[in-house]
C-alpha positions in Angstrom: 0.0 0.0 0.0 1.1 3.4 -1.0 2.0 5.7 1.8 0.7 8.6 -0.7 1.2 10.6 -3.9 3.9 12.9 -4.4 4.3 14.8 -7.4 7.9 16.0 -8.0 8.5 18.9 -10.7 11.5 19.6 -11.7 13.4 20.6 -14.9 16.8 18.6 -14.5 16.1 14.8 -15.2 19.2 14.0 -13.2 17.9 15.4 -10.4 14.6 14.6 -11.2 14.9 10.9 -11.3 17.4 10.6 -8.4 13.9 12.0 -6.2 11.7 9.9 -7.9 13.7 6.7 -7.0 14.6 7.9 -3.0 10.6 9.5 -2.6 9.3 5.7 -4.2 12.0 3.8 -2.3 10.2 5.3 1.0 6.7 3.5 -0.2 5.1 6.6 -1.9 3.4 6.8 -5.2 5.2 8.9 -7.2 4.7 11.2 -11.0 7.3 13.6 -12.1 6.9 16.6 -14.4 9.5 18.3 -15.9 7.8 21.3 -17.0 4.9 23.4 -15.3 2.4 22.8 -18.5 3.9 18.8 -17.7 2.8 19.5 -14.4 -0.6 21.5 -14.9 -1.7 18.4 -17.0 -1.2 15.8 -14.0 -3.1 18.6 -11.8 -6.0 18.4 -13.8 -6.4 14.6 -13.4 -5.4 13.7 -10.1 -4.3 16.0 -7.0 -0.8 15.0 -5.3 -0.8 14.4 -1.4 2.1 16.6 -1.5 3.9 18.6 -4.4 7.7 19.2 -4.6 8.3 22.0 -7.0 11.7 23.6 -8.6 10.9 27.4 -8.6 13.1 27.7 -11.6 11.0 25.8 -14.2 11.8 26.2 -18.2 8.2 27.5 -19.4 7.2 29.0 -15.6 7.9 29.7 -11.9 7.4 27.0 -9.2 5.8 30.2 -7.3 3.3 30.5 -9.4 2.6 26.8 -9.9 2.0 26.8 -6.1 -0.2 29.4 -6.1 -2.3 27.5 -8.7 -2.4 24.8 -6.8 -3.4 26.6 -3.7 -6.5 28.3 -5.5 -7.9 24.5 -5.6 -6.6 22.7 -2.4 -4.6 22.9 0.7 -1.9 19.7 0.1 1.4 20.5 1.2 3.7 22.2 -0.8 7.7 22.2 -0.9 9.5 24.6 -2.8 12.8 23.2 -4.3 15.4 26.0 -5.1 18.9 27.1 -6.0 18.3 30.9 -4.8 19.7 31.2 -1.4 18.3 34.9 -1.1 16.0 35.3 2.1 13.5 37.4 -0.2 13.1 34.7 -2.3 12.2 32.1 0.0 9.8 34.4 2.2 8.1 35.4 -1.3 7.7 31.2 -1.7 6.6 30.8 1.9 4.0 34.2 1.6 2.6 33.0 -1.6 1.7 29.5 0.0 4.5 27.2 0.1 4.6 25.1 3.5 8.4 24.4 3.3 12.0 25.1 1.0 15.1 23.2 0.2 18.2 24.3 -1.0 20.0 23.3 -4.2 22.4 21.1 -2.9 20.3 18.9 -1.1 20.6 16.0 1.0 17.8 13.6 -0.1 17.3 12.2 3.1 16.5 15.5 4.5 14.0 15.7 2.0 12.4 12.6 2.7 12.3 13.7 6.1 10.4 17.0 4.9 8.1 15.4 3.0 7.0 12.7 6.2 6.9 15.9 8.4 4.8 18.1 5.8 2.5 15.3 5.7 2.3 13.9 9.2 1.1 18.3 9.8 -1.3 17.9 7.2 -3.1 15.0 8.4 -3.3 16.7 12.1 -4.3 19.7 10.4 -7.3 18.2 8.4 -8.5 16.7 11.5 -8.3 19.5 13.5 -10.4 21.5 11.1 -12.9 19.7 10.3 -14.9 21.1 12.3 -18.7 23.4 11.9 -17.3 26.1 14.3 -14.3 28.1 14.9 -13.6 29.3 17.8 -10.7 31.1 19.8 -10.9 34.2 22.7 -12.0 36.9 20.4 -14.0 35.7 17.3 -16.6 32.8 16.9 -17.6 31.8 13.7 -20.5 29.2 13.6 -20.1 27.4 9.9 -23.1 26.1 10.4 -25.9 28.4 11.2 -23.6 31.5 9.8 -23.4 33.7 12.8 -20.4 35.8 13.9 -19.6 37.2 17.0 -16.3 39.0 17.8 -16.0 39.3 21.8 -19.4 38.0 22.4 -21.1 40.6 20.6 -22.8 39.3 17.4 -21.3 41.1 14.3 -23.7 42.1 11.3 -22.7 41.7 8.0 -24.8 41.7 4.7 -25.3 38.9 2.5 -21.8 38.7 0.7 -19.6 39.9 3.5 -21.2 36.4 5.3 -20.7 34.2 2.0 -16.8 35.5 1.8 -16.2 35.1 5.3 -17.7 31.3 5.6 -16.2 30.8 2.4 -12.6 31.7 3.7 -12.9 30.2 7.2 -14.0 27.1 5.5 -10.8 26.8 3.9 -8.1 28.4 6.8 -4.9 29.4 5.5 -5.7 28.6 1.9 -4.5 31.3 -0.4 -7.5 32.9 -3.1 -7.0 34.8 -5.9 -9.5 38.1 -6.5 -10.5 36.2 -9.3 -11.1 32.7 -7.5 -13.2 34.5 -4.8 -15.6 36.8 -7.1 -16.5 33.8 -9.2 -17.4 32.0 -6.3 -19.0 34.6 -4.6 -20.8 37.2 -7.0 -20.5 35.1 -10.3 -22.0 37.1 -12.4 -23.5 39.7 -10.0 -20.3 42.1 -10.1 -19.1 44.4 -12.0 -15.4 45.0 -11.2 -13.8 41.6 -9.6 -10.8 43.1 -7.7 -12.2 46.1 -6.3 -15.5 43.9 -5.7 -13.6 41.6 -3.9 -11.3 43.9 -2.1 -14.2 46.5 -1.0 -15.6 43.7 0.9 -12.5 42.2 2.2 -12.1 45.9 3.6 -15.8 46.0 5.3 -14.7 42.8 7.1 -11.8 43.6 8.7 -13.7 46.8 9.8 -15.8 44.3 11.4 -13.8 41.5 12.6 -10.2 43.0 13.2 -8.7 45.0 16.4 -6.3 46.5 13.9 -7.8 46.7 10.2 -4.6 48.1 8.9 -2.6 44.9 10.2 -5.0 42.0 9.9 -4.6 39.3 12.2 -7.3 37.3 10.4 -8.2 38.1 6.4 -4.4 38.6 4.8 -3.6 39.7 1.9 -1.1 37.4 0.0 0.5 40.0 -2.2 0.6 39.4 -5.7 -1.5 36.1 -4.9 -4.5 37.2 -3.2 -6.0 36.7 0.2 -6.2 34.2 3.1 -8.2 33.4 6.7 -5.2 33.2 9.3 -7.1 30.8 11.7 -5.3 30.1 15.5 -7.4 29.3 18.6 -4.9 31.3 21.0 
């Protein structure tokens, strides 16, 4: 029996099949891409319990590859990379990424990354599966819709509830503008970003101590937004 699917994209075949023989040596399924449209293709039929991406892909960025892949689920993801630049890998980690490694790697540390990654994942799924979220200052029933923030119930119209249960549905996923108005206004708005962002605005007037530095709805620049859930 598999111990899950891991898809591996990366650009060098060396490298490439040297991970695909350690990751399936371990008792994972594996597929490889070598190119992000390679990759985009085994997206669209079948979901990896984990991805490992190169950032530096011939037709694409691994960065934005993740972010793709963030816009449809919540699966780990581990950023592979030769840039050692702390800008690049907090852009990786912002836009979505769970983890990086370092070109030159060990691959038993990656091994290792990819059983931790996924041993979080599981705890995580289980955790939130839940119909309410709840910590000291906001309560969010998913159930029957209604918000309080410090025991005092919170009003919101229509769509400010729809984005809101839509986001805390899926904590600490990353949405684009785009994602978000189709799934909340299909074809109801006029403007998707500044729909979207409006509205994002109106609820951190209403859920937030500190609009200006949300702890909860975050923007993900040049990605788009995400519910930041803790129960501290």
């Amino acid at each position: 029996m598999s111990d899950g699917h891991i898809m591996i994209v990366e650009d060098e075949r060396d490298i490439r099949e040297l991970l695909r023989l350690c990751v399936a040596s371990c008792g994972f399924r594996v597929t490889t891409a070598g190119s992000a449209a390679e990759a985009r293709s085994l997206l669209g039929n079948e979901l990896p319990n984990l991805a490992l991406l190169d950032i530096n892909l011939p037709d694409g960025d691994g960065m934005e590859l993740c972010a793709e892949i963030r816009s449809r689920s919540d699966i780990p993801v581990i950023l592979v990379t030769c840039r050692k630049e702390g800008g690049d890998i907090v852009a990786g980690l912002e836009g979505g990424a769970n983890d990086y490694i370092v070109k030159p790697f060990d691959v038993e540390v990656v091994i290792a990354r990819i059983r931790v990654q996924l041993r979080s994942y599981a705890y995580w799924k289980q955790s939130y599966h839940k119909k309410r979220l709840r910590n000291r200052v906001l309560d969010i029933n998913l159930d029957s819709c209604d918000v309080t923030v410090r025991g005092q119930t919170v009003g919101l119209s229509a769509k400010e509830r729809q984005l809101l249960l839509f986001l805390a549905n899926h904590p600490n996923q990353v949405f684009s503008a785009s994602l978000l108005y189709d799934r909340i206004w299909g074809l109801e708005g006029t403007s998707e970003e500044s729909t979207v962002s409006v509205h994002i605005r109106y609820l951190r007037k209403k859920i937030e101590d500190n609009p200006s530095e949300p702890k909860y709805i975050q923007t993900v620049r040049g990605f788009g937004y995400k519910f930041c859930w803790t129960e501290d």
